[in-house]
C-alpha positions as CSV (number, residue, x, y, z in Angstrom):
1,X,243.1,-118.3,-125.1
2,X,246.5,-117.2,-125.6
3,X,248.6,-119.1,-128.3
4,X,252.2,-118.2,-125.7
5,X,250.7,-121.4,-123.5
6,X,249.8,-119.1,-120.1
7,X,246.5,-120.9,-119.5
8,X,245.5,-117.0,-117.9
9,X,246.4,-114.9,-120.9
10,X,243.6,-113.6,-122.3
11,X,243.9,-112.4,-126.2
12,X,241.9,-109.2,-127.0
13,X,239.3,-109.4,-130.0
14,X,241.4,-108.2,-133.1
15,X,238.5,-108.1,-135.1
16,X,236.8,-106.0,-132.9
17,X,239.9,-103.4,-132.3
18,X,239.6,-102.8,-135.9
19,X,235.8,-102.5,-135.8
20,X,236.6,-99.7,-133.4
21,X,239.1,-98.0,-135.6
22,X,236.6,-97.7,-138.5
23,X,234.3,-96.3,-136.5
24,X,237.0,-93.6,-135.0
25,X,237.6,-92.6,-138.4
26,X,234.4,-93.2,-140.7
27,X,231.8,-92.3,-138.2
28,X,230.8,-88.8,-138.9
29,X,229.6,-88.2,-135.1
30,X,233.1,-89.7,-133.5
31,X,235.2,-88.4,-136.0
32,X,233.7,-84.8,-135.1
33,X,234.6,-85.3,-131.1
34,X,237.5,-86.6,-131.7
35,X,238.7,-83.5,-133.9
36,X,237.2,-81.5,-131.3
37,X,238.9,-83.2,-128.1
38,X,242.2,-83.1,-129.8
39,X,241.9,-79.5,-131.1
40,X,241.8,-78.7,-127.2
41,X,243.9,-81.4,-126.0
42,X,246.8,-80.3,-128.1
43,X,246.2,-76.7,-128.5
44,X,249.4,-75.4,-126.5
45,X,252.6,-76.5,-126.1
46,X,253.6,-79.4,-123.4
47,X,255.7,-78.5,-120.7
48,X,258.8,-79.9,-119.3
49,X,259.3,-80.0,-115.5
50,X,263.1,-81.3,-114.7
51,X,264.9,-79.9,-117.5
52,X,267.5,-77.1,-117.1
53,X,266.3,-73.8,-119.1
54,X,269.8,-74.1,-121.3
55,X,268.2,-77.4,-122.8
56,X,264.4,-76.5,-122.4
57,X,263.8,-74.9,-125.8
58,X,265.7,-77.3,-127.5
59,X,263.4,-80.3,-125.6
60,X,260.5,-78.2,-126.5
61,X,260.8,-78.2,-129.7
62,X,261.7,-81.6,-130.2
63,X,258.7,-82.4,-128.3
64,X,256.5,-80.9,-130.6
65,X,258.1,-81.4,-134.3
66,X,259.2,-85.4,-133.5
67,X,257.3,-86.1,-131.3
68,X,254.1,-84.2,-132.6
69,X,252.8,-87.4,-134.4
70,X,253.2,-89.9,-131.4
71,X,250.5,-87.5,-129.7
72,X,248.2,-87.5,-132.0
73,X,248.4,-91.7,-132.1
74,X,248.2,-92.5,-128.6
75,X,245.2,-90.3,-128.2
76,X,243.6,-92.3,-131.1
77,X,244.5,-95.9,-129.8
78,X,243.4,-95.0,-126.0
79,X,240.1,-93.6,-127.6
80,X,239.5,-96.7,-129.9
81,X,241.1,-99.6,-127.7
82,X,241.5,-98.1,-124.3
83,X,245.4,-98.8,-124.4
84,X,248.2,-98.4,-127.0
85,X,251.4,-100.8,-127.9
86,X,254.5,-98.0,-128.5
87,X,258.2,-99.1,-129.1
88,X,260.3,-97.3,-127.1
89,X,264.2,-97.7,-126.7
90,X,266.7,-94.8,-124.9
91,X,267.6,-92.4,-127.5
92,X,265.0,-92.9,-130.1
93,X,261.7,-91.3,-131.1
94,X,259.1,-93.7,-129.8
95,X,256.7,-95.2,-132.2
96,X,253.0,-96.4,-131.8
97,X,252.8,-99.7,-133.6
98,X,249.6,-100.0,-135.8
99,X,247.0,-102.6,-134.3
100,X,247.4,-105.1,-137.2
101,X,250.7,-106.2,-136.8
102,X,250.9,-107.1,-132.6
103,X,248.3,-109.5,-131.2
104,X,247.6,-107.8,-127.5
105,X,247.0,-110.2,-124.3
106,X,245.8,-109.8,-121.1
107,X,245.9,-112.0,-117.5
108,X,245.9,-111.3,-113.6
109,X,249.4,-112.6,-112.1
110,X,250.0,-113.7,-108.7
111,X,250.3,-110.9,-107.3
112,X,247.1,-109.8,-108.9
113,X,248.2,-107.4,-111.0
114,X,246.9,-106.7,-114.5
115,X,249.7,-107.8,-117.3
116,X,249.3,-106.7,-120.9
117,X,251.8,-108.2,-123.8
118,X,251.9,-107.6,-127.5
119,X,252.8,-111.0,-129.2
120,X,254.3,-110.4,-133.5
121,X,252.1,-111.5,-135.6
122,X,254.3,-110.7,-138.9
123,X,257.2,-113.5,-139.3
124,X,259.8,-110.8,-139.6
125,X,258.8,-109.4,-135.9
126,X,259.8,-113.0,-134.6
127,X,258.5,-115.4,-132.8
128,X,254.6,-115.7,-132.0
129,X,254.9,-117.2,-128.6
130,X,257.4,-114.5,-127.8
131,X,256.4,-110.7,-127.2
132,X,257.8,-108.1,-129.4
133,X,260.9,-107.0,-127.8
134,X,261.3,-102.9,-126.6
135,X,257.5,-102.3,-126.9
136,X,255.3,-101.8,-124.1
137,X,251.6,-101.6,-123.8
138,X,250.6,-98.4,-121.8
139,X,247.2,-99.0,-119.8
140,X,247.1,-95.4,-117.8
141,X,244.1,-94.2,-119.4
142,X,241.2,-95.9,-117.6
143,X,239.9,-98.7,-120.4
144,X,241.7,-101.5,-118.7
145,X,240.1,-104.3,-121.5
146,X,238.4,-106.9,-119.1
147,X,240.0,-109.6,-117.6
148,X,237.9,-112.8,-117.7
149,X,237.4,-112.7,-121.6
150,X,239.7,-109.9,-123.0
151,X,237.0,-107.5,-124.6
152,X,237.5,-104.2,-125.1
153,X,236.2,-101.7,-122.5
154,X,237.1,-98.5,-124.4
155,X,235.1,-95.5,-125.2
156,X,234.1,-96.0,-128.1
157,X,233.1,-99.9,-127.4
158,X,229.2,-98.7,-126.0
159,X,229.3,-96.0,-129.1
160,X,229.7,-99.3,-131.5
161,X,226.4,-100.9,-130.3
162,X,224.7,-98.1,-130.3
163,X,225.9,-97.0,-133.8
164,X,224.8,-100.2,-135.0
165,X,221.1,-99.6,-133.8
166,X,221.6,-96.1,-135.8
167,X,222.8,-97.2,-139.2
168,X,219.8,-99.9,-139.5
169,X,217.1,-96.9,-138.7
170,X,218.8,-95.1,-141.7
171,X,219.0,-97.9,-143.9
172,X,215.6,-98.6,-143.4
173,X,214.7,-94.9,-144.3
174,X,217.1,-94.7,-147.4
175,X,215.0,-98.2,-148.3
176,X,211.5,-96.9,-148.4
177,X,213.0,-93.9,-149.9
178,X,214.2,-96.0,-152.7
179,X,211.0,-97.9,-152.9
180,X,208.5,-94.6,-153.1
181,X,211.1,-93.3,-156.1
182,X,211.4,-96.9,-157.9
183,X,208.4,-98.8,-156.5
184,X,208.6,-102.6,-157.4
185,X,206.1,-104.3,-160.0
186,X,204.1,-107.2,-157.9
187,X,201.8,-109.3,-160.0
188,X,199.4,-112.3,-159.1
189,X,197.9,-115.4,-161.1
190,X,194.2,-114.7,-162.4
191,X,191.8,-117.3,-161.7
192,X,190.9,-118.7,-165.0
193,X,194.3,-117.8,-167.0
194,X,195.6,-121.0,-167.0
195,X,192.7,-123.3,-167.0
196,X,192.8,-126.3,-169.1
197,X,189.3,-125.7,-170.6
198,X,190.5,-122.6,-172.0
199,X,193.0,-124.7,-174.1
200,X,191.6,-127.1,-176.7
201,X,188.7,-128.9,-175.7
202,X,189.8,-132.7,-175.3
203,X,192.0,-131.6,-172.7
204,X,189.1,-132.5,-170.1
205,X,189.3,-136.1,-171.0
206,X,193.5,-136.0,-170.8
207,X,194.2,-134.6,-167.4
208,X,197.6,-136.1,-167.1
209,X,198.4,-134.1,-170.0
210,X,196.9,-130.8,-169.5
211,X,199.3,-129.2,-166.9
212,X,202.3,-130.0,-169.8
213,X,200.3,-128.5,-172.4
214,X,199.0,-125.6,-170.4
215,X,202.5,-124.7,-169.2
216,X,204.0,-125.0,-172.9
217,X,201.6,-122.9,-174.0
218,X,201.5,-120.1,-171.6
219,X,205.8,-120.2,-172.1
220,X,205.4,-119.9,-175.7
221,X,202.5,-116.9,-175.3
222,X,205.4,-115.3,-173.8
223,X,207.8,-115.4,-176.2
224,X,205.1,-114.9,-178.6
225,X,204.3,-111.4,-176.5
226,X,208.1,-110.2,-176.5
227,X,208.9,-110.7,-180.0
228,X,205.8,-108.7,-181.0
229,X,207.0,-105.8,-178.5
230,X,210.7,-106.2,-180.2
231,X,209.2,-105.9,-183.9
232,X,207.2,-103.1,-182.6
233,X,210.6,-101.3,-181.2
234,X,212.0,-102.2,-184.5
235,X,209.4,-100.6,-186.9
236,X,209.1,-97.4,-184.8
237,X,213.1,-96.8,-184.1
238,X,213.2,-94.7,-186.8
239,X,210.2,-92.1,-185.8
240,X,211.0,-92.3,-182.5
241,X,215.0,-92.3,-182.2
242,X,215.2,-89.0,-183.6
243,X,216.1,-85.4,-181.9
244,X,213.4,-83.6,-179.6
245,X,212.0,-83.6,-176.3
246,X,208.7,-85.2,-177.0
247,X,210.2,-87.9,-179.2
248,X,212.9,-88.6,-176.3
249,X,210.3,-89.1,-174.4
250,X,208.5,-91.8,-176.0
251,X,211.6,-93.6,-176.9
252,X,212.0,-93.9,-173.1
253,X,208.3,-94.9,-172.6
254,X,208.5,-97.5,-175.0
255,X,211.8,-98.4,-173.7
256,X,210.0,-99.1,-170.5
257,X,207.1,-101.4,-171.7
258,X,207.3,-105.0,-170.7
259,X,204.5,-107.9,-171.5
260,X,203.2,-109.7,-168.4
261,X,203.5,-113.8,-167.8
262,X,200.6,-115.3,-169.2
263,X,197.7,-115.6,-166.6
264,X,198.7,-112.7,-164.4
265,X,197.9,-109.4,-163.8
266,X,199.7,-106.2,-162.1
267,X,198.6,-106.0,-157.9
268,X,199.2,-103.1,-155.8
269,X,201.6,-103.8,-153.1
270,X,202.4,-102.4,-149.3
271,X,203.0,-99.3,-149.3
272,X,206.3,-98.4,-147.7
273,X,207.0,-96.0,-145.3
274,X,210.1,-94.6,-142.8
275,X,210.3,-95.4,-139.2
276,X,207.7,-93.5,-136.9
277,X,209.5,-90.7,-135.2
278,X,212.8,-91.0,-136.8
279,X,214.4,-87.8,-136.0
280,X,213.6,-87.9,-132.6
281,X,215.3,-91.2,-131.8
282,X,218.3,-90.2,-134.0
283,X,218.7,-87.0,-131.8
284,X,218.1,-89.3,-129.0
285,X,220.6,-91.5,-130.0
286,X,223.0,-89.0,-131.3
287,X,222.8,-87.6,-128.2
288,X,223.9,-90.7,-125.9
289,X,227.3,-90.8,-128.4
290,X,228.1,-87.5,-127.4
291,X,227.5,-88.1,-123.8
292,X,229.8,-90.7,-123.8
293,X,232.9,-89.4,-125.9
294,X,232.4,-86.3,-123.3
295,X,231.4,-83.8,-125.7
296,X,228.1,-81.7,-125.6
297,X,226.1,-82.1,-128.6
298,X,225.8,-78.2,-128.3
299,X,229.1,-78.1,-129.4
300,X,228.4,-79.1,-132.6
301,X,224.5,-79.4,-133.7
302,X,221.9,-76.7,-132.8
303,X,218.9,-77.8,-133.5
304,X,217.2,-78.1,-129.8
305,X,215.7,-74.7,-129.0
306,X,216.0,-74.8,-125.7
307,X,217.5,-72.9,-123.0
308,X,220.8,-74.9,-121.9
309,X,223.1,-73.9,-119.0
310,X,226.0,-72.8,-120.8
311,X,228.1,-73.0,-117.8
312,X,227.4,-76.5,-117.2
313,X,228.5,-77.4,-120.3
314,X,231.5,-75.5,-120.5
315,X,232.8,-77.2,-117.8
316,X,231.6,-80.8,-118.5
317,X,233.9,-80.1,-121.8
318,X,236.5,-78.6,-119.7
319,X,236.9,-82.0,-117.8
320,X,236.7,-84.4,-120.4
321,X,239.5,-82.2,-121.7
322,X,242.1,-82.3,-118.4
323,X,241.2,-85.7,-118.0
324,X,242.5,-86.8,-121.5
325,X,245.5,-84.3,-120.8
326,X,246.6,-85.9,-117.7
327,X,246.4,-89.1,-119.0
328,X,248.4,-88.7,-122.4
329,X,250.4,-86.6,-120.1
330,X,251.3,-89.6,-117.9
331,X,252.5,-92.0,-121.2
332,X,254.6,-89.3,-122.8
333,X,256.1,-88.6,-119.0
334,X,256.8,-92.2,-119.0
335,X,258.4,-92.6,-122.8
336,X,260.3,-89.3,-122.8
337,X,261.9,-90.5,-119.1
338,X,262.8,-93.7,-121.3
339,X,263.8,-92.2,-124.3
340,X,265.9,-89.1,-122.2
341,X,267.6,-90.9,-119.0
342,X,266.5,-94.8,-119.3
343,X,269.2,-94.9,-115.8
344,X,266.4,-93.7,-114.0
345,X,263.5,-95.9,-114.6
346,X,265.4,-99.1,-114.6
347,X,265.1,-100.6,-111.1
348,X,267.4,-100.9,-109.4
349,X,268.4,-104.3,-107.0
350,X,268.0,-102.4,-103.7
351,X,264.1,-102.0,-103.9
352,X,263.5,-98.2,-103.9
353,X,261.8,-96.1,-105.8
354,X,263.2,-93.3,-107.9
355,X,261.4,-90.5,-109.1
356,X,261.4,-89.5,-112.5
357,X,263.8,-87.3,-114.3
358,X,261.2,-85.4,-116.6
359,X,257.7,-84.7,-115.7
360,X,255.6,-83.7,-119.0
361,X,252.4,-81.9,-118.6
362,X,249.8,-80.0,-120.7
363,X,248.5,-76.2,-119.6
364,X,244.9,-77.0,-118.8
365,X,242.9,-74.6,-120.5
366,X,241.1,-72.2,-117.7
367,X,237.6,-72.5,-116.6
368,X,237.9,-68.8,-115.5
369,X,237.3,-65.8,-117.7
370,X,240.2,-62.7,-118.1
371,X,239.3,-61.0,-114.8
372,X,239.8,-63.9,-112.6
373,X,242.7,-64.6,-114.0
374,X,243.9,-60.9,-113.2
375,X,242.8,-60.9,-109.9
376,X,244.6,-63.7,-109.1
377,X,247.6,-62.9,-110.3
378,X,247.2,-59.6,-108.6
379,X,247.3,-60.9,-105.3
380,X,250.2,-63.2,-105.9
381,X,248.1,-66.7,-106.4
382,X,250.4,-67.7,-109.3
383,X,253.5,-66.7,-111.1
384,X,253.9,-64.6,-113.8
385,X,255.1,-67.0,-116.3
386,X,251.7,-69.1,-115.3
387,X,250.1,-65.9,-115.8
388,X,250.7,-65.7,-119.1
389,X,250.5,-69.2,-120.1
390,X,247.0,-69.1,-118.8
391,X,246.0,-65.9,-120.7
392,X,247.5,-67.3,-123.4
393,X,245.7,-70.2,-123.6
394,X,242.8,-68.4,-123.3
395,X,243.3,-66.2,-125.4
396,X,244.9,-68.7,-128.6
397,X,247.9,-66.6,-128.3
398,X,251.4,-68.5,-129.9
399,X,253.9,-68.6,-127.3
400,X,256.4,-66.3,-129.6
401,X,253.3,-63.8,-129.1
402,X,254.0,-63.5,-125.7
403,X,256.6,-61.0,-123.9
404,X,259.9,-61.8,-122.0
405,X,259.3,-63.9,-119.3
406,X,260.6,-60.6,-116.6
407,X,257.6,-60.0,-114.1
408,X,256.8,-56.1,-115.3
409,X,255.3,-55.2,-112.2
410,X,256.7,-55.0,-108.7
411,X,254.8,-56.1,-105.8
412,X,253.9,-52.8,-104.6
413,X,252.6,-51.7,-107.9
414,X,250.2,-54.8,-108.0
415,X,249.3,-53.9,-104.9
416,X,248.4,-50.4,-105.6
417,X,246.3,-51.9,-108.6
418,X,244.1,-54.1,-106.3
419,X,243.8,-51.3,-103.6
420,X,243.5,-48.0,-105.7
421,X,246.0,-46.8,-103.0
422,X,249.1,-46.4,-101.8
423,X,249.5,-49.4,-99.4
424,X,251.0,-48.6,-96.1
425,X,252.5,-52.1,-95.0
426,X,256.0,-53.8,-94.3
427,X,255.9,-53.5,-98.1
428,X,256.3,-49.9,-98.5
429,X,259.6,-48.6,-98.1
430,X,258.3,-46.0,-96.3
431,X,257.1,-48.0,-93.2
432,X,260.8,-49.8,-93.5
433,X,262.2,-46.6,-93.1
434,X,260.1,-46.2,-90.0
């Protein structure tokens, strides 16, 4: 329950956000994907529809050296929590604020609409029953955390169980490991070490008193056993504390000797072993964390040798790659409107809907190779400045790599290119002249 009073406010598992977190980060599977998805996420340049091209470098770069780090953070809380808590106010750099200091909430209103708060949990941030004021939670990415009881529902909540059932099969392996290297000493009673007829003989006719004895003598065999092994250490430290392999080595094997309890003897114990078929259920498992972060374990281990459709997986990648773009695109879209005209997204009385100043959108990286790209632009699909965003991309070229953006060719050259001819059309100014 929620500590604001709201009876349907739901508070999300802190403890479990921050579970998630270490995994994002000390998980060598997860932290692998998520270098990898945000190597392509972020590879090029955002772009800004609505600006005016006087002010679109200047927004450009802004967008990438202030706002570089936002980017990086809201793709990190929407992978480990599904949403992410960012301050925003009009003419300020947003900021994402970390998950221990805001205490997130969750209910269905009356109009049935899921409503996400961040609550202070600092004294300095104010009051607890009171959300933080100019930060909003963003929950545009899919993860919504669920509604009845407030758990997470991001993508790397399934990874976490089954990470759990992958560390145990280790430890258990790094155990019997352990115990092969360093086996443990196991030792059991013998049957007539601690007898009372083995003591003096008048013990038969004082049973009451036999245990006590038997006991005080076995504890003082004992010590008896290692102060001889001490003296024996003693005499010999001078022989055997000297310089030399061989000596080293008995110094160590003496080192090691140890006198046994009296009335027991060494036993052999189980023998210990790894789990049966470990590699393949790590693989196995391995593989279903891959599956869900969206990345093909292709990508990054090779050790199937098998034949795999390397189309198929291209573009599985490819997807799990717009699909984080459009939806990182959609938050930064909605701060940089905030942060650049707040008059715009403030509603307004009369109840209409305005559109957006600034629109903010990755290039998606093409799922087409150099050709298709050419013949496309050959026959007029897309512009020239797409053109060479797309071959750019493609390509890994820097955007300062790239020509003026001045089409080069006409349309009558690119369609000489296409046709390996002269074309006779309304194009050609011959067949104007006509």
């Amino acid at each position: 329950m929620s500590m604001s009073g709201n009876h349907r406010e739901r508070t999300v598992p802190h403890d479990h956000g921050r579970r998630l977190f270490d995994l994002l980060t000390g998980y060598p599977t997860v932290r692998i994907c998520r270098d990898i998805l945000t190597q392509y996420v972020f590879e090029r340049p955002m772009l800004i529809n609505g600006t005016s091209p006087k002010n679109n470098d200047v927004q450009k770069k802004e967008l990438e050296d202030d706002w570089r780090k936002l980017k990086f953070d809201i793709f990190d809380h929407a992978m480990a929590l599904g949403f992410v808590a960012v301050r925003v106010r009009p003419g300020e750099v947003p900021s994402v604020v970390p998950w221990q200091c805001y205490r997130a909430t969750i209910e269905v209103d009356e109009q049935f609409r899921t409503v996400m708060r961040a609550y202070p949990v600092r004294e300095e941030d104010g009051s607890p029953d009171k959300p933080l004021k100019h930060v909003v939670i963003l929950d545009m990415f899919g993860y919504t955390p669920d509604t009845h009881t407030g758990e997470l529902r991001s993508p790397l909540a399934p990874v976490h169980h089954r990470v759990y059932h992958i560390l145990d099969e280790l430890n258990n392996m790094l155990y019997a490991d352990r115990a092969r290297a360093r086996p443990p000493v196991y030792t059991e009673c013998t049957e007539d070490g601690v007898r009372p007829s083995e003591e003096v003989n008048y013990d038969f006719y004082a049973d009451a008193e036999s245990l006590e004895r038997t006991t005080r003598n076995a504890y003082q065999r004992n010590q008896d056993a290692v102060a001889e092994l001490r003296g024996q250490q003693e005499l010999l430290d001078t022989y055997f504390r000297g310089t030399g392999s061989s000596k080293e080595k008995s110094a160590d094997a003496i080192d090691s000797l140890a006198p046994l309890p009296h009335g027991q003897k060494i036993s052999r114990g189980p023998e210990c072993a790894a789990p049966e078929q470990l590699v393949d259920r790590l693989r196995y498992w391995e593989q279903e964390c891959f599956s869900l972060l969206g990345v093909p374990r292709s990508f990054v281990m090779h050790d199937i040798t098998v034949r795999h459709d390397a189309g198929m997986l291209h573009c599985s990648f490819t997807r799990t790659v717009h699909t984080w773009q459009e939806s990182v695109a959609n938050a930064l879209t909605y701060l940089w409107n905030v942060a650049k005209a707040p008059s715009v997204t403030r509603k307004r009385k009369k109840a209409k809907l305005v559109e957006p100043a600034y629109e903010l959108r990755f290039e998606r990286m093409p799922r087409v190779g150099v050709a298709e790209l050419n013949h496309a632009y050959d026959r007029g699909v897309c512009t020239w400045e797409a053109y060479q965003r797309m071959m750019a991309t493609f390509a890994g070229l820097a955007p300062k790599d790239l020509t003026s953006n001045k089409e080069p060719w006409s349309r009558d050259e690119k369609l000489l290119g296409w046709t390996s001819q002269k074309p006779k059309s309304e194009f050609n100014k011959e067949a104007n002249g006509r």
